[in-house]
N, C-alpha and C positions, 0 to 999 in steps of 0.2 A: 479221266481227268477230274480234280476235284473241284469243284464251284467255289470258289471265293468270295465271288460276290454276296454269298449268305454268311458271310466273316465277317463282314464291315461291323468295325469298334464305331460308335455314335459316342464321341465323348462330348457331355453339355457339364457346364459349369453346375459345379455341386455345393449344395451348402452348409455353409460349417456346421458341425456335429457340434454336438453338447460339450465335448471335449475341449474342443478347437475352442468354442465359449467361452470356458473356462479357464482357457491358458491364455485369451484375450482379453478379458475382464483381468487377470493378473497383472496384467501389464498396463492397466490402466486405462483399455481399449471398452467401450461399451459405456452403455446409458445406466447402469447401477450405481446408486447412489449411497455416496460413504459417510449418509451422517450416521446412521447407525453407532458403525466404525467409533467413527469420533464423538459420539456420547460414552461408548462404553471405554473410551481410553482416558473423557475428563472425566468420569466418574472414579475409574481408577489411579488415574492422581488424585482428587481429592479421597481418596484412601488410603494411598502412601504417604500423603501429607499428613492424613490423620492419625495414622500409625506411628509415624513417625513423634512427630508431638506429642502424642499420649504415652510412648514407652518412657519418656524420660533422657534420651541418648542425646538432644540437643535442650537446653536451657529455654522456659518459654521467652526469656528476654529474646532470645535469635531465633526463633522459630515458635509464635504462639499458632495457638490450636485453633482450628477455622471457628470452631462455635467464639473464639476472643474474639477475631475480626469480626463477625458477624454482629458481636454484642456493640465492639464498637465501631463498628458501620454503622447501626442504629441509633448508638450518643449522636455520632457526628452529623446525623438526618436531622435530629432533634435541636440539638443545641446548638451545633455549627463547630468550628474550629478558626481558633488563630483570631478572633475579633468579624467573622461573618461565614455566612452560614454556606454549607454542602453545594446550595443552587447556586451561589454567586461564586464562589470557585467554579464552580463547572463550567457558567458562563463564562466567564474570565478566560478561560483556555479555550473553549469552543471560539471566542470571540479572537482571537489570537491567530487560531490553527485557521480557519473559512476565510480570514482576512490574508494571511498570508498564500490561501491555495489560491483564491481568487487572483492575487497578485500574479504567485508565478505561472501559474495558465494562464494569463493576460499577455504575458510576457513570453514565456517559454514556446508553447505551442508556434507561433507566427517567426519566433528566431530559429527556431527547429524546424519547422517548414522552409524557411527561407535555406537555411544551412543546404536543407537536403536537396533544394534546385538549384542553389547557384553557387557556384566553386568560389567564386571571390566572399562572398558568405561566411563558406565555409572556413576556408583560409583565414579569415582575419578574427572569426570570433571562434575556433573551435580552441586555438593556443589558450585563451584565459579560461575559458570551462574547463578546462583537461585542467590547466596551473591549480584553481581553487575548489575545484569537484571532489578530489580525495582528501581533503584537509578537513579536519574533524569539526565541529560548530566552536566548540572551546577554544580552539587552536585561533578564530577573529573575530570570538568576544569581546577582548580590549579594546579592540579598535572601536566596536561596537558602539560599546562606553563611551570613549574618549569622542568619539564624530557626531554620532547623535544623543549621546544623554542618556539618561538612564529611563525617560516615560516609557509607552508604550510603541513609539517610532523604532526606537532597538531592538526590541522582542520579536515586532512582527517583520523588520529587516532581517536580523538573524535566521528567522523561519524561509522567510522567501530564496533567502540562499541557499538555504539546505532543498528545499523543494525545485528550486528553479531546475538544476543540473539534467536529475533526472525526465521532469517532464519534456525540455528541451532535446536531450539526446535519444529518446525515443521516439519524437516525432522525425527529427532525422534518420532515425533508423527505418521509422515505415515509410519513409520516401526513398529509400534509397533500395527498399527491399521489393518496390514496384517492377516488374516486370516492363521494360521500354518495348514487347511485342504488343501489351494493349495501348499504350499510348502511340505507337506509329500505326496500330489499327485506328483506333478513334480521330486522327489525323486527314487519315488514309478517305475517313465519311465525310471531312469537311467539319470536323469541331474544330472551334478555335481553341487558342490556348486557356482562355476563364472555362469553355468546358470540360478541357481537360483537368485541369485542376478540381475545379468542382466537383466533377462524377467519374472521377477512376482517381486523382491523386487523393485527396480528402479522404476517401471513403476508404483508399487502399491501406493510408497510412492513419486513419482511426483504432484500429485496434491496438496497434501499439502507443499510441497516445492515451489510451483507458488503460494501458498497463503502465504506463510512468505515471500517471496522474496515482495510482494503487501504490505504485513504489515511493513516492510522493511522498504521498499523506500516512506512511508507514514513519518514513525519516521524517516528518513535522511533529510526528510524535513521540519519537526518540527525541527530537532536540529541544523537545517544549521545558523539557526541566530544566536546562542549561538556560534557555530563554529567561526564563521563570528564577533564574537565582538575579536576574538584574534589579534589585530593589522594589521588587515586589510585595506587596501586600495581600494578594489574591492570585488564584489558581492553581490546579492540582498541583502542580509542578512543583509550586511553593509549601504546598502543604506538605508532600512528601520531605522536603527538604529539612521544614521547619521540624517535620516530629522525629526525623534522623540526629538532629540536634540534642533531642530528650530523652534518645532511647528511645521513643514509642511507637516500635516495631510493630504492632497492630495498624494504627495511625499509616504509618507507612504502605503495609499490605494493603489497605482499603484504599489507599490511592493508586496504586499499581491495580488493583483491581477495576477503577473506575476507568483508567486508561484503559486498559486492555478492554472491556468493554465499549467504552466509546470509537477505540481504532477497528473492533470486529466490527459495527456497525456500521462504520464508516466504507470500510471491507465488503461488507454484502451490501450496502449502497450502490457500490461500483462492478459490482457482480449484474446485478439486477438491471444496471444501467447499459451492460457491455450487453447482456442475454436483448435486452429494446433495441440497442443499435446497430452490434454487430452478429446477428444471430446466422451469420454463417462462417462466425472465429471457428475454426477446430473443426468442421464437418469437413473439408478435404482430404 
């Protein structure tokens, strides 16, 4: 007869081959890191930009060549633009955009929380979020105008609309995306309801509230130029605006530059902040 017993298959958990790696990492699985990546793709636009503007096949009035911007990036540092200088436009919209996020996180987050525990909540304020949340900033300018004036109380209104939506609807999403087996465990030890909140709802539904606060401050920067055309004298928005009036497509580029700039920042702000608070988003 023949022994089987000296047959016995031992199968243990095996570890992914270099392969396996490899088709993980493609898929966007693993700790390798894509700036690389993304320096050699903005390197490579700004060489199709440069190309492009240097052959001649676009007019530099619609397309000047990065060393214009660059030149006049540096007038604009020096001498300023439109009656005051580079810094105080910056300010101006920096002061704008931090006043309105502060607003709608003041606001947003606790009606979002609230939405997402309590059905009467939910019910009587999700109808007007849903009504004015797709509607574009343009689209209740006027009203803007016509209700508060034209200072700085409309600008930083307009923005908190545009930002409210989504902070608010992803706080109700990470309350509602909670799992009720750890809350009827945490129950089950004898927390009350403030602990429950506290250290399983809060902390459940923080990472999606660092991600509307991102999506957020994305659209505050989208609608800063619409802000910005209310009788304005200062800020990016204005400036862009103002040099679209003259033609001075450089002028223009160096403010779409400075934005983009200041929203990357504001970007890996909220990177940095999510990696300190929620540093176990995405390891499940």
């Amino acid at each position: 007869m023949t022994d089987f017993a000296q047959d016995k298959i031992i199968v243990r958990p095996s570890q992914p081959t270099a392969k396996k790696l490899v088709k993980m990492r493609s898929f966007g699985i693993g700790e390798k890191s894509t700036v690389g990546i993304s320096l050699i793709t903005g390197i490579a636009l700004l060489g199709i930009w440069w190309a492009i503007s240097k052959s001649g096949l676009v007019p530099h009035l619609f397309l000047p060549t990065p060393e214009e911007v660059v030149r006049q990036a540096t007038a604009v540092y020096n001498d300023g633009y439109a009656g005051a200088s580079l810094g105080e436009h910056i300010y101006a919209s920096l002061f704008r955009i931090l006043s309105a996020a502060l607003i709608a996180c003041s606001l947003g987050i606790p009606i979002g929380l609230a939405m997402g525990l309590n059905r009467w909540a939910k019910g009587v304020l999700d109808t007007p979020i849903e009504f004015y949340w797709p509607l574009p900033p343009l689209s209740y300018l006027p009203l803007m105008i016509i209700w508060l004036g034209i200072g700085e109380t409309s600008k930083i209104t307009l923005l908190v609309l545009a930002m409210f939506a989504p902070i608010c609807l992803s706080a109700q999403a990470g309350v509602r995306s909670l799992p009720i087996e750890r809350v009827s465990a945490a129950l089950s030890l004898g927390a009350n309801r403030w602990n429950v909140f506290a250290d399983i709802v809060l902390p459940s539904a923080l990472p999606e509230i660092l991600t509307g606060i991102r999506i957020a401050l994305g659209v505050g920067w989208g609608t800063l130029v619409a802000a910005e055309l209310i009788a304005s004298t200062r800020g990016i928005g204005y400036m862009i605006m103002s040099a679209s009036q003259f033609l001075a497509t450089d002028v223009v580029f160096v403010g779409i530059g400075i934005i983009a700039a200041c929203a990357f920042g504001f970007s890996l702000g909220m990177r940095v902040l999510e990696a300190k608070l929620v540093p176990w988003k995405g390891k499940s």
